[in-house]
Each structure stands twice: as C-alpha cells, then as structure tokens.
N, C-alpha and C positions, 0 to 999 in steps of 0.2 A: 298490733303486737307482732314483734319480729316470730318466725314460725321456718326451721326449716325443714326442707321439704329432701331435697338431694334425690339421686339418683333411684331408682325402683330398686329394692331390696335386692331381687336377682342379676344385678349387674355384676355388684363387687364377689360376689362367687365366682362367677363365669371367669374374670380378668385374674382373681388372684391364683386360682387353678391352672388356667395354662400360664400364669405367670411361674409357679412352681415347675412347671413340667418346661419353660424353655430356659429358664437359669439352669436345667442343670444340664440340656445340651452340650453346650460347649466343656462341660465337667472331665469327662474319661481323657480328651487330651491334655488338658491346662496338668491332669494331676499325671500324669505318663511323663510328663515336662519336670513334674516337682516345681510348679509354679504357685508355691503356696499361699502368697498372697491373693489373689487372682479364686484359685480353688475355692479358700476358706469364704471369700467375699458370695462367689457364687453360691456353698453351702447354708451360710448364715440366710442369706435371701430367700433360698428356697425353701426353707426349713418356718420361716418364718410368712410367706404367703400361705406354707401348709396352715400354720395354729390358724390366722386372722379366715382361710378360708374356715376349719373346721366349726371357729367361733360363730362366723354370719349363717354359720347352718343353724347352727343348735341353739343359738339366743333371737332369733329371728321371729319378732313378735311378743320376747317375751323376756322375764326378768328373774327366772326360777333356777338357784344353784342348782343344777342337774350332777355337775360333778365337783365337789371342791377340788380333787385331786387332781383334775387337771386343771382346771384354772391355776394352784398354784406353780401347778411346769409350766403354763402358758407366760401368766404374768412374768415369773422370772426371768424364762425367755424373751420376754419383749426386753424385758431391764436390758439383760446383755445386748439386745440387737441394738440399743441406745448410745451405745459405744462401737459394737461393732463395723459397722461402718464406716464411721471415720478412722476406726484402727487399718480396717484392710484397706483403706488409701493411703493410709503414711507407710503401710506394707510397702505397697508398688511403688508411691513414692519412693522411697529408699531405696528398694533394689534399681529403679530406674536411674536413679543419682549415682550408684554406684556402678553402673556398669558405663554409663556417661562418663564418669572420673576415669577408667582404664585408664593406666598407661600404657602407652608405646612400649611393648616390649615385657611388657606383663601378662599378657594375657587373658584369658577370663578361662582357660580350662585349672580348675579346681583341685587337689586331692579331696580323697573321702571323708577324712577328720573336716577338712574343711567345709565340707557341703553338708554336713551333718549339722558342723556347727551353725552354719547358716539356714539351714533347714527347724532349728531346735530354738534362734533369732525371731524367726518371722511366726513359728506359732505362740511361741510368750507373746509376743505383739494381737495378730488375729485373733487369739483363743484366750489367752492368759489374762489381757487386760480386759474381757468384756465378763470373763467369769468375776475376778476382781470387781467389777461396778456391780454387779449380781449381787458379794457378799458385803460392801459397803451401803449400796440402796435400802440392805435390811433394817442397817443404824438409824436412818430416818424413815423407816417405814412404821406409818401411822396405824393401820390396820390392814388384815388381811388382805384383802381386795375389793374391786365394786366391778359390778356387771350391769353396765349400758344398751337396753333394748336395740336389737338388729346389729349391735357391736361386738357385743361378748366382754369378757373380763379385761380386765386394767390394772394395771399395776397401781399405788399409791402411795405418793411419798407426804410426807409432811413438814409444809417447808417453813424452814428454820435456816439459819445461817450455815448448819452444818452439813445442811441440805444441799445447799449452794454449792457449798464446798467442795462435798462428795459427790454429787451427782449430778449437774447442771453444768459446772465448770467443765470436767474432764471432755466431752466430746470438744467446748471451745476450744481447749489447747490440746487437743491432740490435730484436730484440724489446723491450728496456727503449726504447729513441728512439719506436717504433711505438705502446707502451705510454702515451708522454707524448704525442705526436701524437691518438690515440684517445681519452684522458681531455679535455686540452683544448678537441678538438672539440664532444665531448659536451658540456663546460659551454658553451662559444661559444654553440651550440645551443640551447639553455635561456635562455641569458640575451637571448639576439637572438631569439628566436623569433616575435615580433608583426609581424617583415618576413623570416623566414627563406624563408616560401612568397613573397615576389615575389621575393627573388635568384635562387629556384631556378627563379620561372618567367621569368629573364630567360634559363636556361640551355637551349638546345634539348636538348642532349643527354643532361640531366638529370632526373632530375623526384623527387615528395618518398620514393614508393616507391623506388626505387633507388637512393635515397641511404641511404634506412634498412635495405636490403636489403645494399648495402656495406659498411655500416656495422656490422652484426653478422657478417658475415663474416669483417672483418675482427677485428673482436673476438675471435673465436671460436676465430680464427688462434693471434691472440696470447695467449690462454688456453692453447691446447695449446705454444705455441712454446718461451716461458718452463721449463715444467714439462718437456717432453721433454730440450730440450739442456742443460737443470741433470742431470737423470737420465743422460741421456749420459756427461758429464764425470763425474758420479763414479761410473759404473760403470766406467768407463775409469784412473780413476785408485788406484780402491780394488784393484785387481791391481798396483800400486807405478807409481811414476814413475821410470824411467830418467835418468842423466844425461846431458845433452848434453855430447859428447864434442869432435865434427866434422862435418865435412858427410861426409868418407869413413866413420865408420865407421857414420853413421845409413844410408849407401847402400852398404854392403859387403856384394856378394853380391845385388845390387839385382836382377839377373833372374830370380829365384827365385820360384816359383808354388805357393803353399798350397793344398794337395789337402787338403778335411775330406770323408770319408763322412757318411752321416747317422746312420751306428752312434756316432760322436764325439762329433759338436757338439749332438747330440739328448738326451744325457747331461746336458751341461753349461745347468739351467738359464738362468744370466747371457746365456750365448752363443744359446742358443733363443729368448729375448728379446730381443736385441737384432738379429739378423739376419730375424725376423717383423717387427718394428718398424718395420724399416729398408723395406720393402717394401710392405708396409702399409698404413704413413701414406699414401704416394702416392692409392693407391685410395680413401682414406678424402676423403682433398682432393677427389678427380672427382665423388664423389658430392654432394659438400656442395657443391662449386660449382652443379651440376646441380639443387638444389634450391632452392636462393635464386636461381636465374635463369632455371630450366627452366621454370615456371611463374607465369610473372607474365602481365601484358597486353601489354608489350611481347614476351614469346616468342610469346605465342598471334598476337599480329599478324604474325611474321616465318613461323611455322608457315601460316600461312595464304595469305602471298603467297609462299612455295615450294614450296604444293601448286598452288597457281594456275599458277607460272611452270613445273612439270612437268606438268600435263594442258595446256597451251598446247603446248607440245613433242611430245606422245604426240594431240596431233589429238583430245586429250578435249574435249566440251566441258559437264563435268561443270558443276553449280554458278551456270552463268550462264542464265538466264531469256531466253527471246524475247520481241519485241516485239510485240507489234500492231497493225495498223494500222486503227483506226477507219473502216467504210466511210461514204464519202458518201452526200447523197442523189443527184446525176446518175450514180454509179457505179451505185447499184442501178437507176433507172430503164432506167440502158445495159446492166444484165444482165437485168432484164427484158424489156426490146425485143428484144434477143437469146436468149431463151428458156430463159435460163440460171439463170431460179430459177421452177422449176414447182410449180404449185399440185400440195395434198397434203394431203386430209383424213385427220385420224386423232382417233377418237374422238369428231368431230362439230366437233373446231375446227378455223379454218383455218390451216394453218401453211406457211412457204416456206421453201426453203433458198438462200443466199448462197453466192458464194466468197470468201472472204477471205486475202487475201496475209498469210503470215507473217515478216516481217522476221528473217535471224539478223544479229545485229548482229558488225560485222568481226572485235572481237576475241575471238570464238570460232574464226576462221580454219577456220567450213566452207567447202567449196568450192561449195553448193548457196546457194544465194540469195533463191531464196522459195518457199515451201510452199504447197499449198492446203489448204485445210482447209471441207468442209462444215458448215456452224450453223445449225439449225433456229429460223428465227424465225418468230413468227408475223405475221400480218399486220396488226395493231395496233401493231407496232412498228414499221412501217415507213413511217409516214405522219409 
C-alpha cells in the first residue's frame, strides 16, 4: 500500500523561515523604487512562508483545533495567495511591456497624477484581485476548514461548476493575460532595441540588468503558474463535479472542521501531493526571488550602506580610513625650536621624529579628535 513518508518534519520549518526572512531582503529597495509589483510579490511570499511555517509548528504530530481564529486568517490567506501570484506576474508583466513600448521621444519621466495612477493600477491588480478570490472562494466554500497532521489548516472549497468558475479558472487566465503581456514585451524588446538602453537610462529607477532580471522572473512565474493550476483543476475535478444545488446546501453544516491524521492523507497519494504542493510553492517563490535580486550590484550596494548605517549606530568605526594631515614647514621648524623632534642616530644615518596630528573625520563619530602619532624622518627630508 502506497505510504508516504516525505521529508523529516523539521526540514520544512528551517526552509520556510529563512525563506521568509530572504524574500524580504531585497524589500526596502524594490519599495524606495515604488516597484510595486515586484514588492507586493515579495510581501505576499513572505507573509505566506510565515502562516505555513507557524502551521508545521503547532500541527506537528497532531490534528487538535488549537486556534480557530487563526486558521481562519491562515486559510483565507492561502485562498488569496492562490491568485496572488499569478497576479504580481501580469503586474511586472505589464509594467515591463510598457516601458518596452516607450516611444522615442516620450519618455518614461512621469507627473505625479500619473504615477499615482499607475501606482493605484498595479495594487488593484496585486492586492485587489487576490482579496476578490478571498470573497468569491467563500460562495463555494463547503465548510469551515480541515487541519492536516504536520500541515496545518487548509482551505476548502466544494467543487461544483461555480467552483470552477470562481476559483480554479481565475489563476489560468490571469496567467494566459501575463503570458501575452511577457511575449509581447519580449518582441517590443527586440524590435526597439537600438534606443531600448536610452529609455531605460531615462529611467532612475530602472536599469538594463533589472529589467532582465524581472523579466525572467516573471517568466519563470508564468511557466510554473500555467502548469500548476491546469493540474490543480483536474485533479480536483477528476474525483467528480458536484451539482450546484443552492447557496444553503453548499453551506450546510458550514461549521464543521476536517480532522485528517497523517495515518490518512499520507495513503492517499493525489491528497500527499496536493497539500506538499500547496505549501511548498511558497518557499520555492522566497528562494527564487532572493536569487534574481539577492545578488546583483544594486543588493551589494544597499548590503553595504546597512552595514555602514549599523557600525555608525554601535560606535564602529570599521571601514572608514583617517586622514592626514601633511606637516608644514613653519610647523616642523616650531617643533624643532621647541625641542620636540630630537636628533637620533641609528645606523650611522640621521634620522628625526615629527608629531603628526591625525584627523578622524566626523562621520566616524569618535569622540577623540586627534591623535599623535610618532614618524621617523630623516633629515633630507625635511629641508
């Protein structure tokens, strides 16, 4: 009898954890950008390895509603992250198609009303439509929820045609729009290409690596998005389609809470693949954001001026160089007169020593302010 076994319980903790903490790395610049497709995508991921970790803690070994009230934030939140995804690719998508389309002589610098409106575009898209499949999922939602030993809660829908409808379709064709948005760009691209580098260097925010680094991102999206929620739906549907009856009898008996062991659902290959799946992908997103943005030139630069702005804080003054100040010649005469660079054979040549002030410059924020330092010069050099 098929039995699956999968990973040791403590794996998918460790990966979705720091899956959360490196999707949001590249965070503070993408949003300083106003790159909100890009942000929102990074947000949704991260937010969404937090529940799946918090879940493998607290269901781990066991099948006990510990909390309804959050299951049901958790659940709903998966719902929207069901959408989300493919939404924040036709995001980037689009903005990438359109900045590919530029005219010669158009520009890409903005007014305000306009970047507002385009800003007020891409979160309906990100934010709007995955809240929307949140309040449509409810219409076919069967009961409450069911909570899966070492998984945590689930969302669950009841599929009916309206089901299909509402909530299995929409990631398809939002990925088929994203699919045409990404194709077009790329010819745009090609065909403009002999002024495609001065639109992009009209763009601050932009530049030709990160648009290419988007740009297979987003690709890359939409290669798995496609293929997953086709597989979704007919794995869902190949156990039969129910008829829609009513709105009572799809919700009759609605507060009812599905308890699966893992002695159950661990049996049922379909069901051990599609509840991995469902958890999974998220972590798989954190990493892959974190690699098309964790390392470029713009990370290394933002890495570097937030190790800067934490030793400024902690009184380091790692990193930054002192100055020096070139003595004159009336200063050395005035420390000669003063007796303060005495003669000193060594070796048979004659050599003197200087004081030299050392400057720390302010923003090191020592509180000492100049240093002496003895240098042995000879007395050829000081003529």
């Amino acid at each position: 009898m098929y039995f699956y076994k999968g990973p040791p319980n403590w794996v998918f903790p460790v990966f979705s954890f720091l899956g959360m903490v490196l999707a949001l790395v590249p965070l503070p610049w993408h949003l300083k950008a106003l790159n909100v497709g890009t942000s929102m995508c990074m947000l949704w991921v991260a937010l969404g390895c937090l529940v799946f970790f918090v879940d493998s803690i607290v269901w781990r070994g066991n099948v006990i509603d510990w909390s309804p009230t959050w299951c049901d934030i958790s659940t709903h939140y998966a719902t929207g992250f069901n959408l989300a995804a493919p939404a924040t690719s036709l995001c980037i998508n689009r903005r990438l198609y359109l900045i590919a389309t530029t005219r010669r002589g158009g520009g890409v610098t903005k007014t305000r009303a306009e970047r507002r409106r385009e800003i007020i575009t891409d979160l309906a898209i990100t934010l709007g439509l995955p809240i929307l499949q949140i309040a449509l999922q409810y219409i076919v939602q069967g009961h409450r929820y069911d909570i899966f030993e070492d998984i945590g809660c689930l969302s669950e829908t009841y599929t009916t045609p309206v089901a299909i409808a509402l909530f299995y379709v929409p990631p398809i064709l939002c990925g088929c729009v994203s699919g045409v948005y990404c194709i077009r760009s790329i010819y745009a691209f090609y065909k403009a290409r002999a002024y495609f580098k001065e639109v992009l260097s009209m763009n601050s925010d932009l530049n030709l690596n990160t648009y290419f680094r988007l740009m297979v991102l987003a690709s890359m999206d939409l290669l798995c998005t496609i293929p997953i929620a086709s597989w979704a739906l007919h794995a869902n549907i190949s156990g039969g389609i129910s008829p829609w009856i009513s709105w009572a009898d799809t919700h009759s008996n609605f507060s009812r809470v599905g308890q699966f062991p893992g002695a159950v659902w661990r049996t049922d290959r379909q069901a051990a693949l599609a509840v991995e799946e469902s958890r999974w992908i998220g972590v798989a997103c954190a990493y892959l954001i974190f690699f098309f943005f964790g390392f470029g030139e713009e990370a290394k630069k933002n890495y570097l001026a937030a190790y800067t702005a934490v030793a400024r804080r902690v009184g380091y003054a790692g990193g930054v160089l002192p100055t020096f100040s070139k003595p004159t010649a009336s200063s050395l005469k005035f420390a000669e007169s003063e007796g303060a660079i005495p003669e000193d054979e060594d070796d048979g040549a004659s050599s003197r020593r200087i004081s030299v002030q050392i400057q720390i410059p302010p923003s090191a924020q020592v509180k000492a302010t100049a240093l002496v330092l003895e240098v042995p010069v000879s007395a050829t050099q000081m003529v």
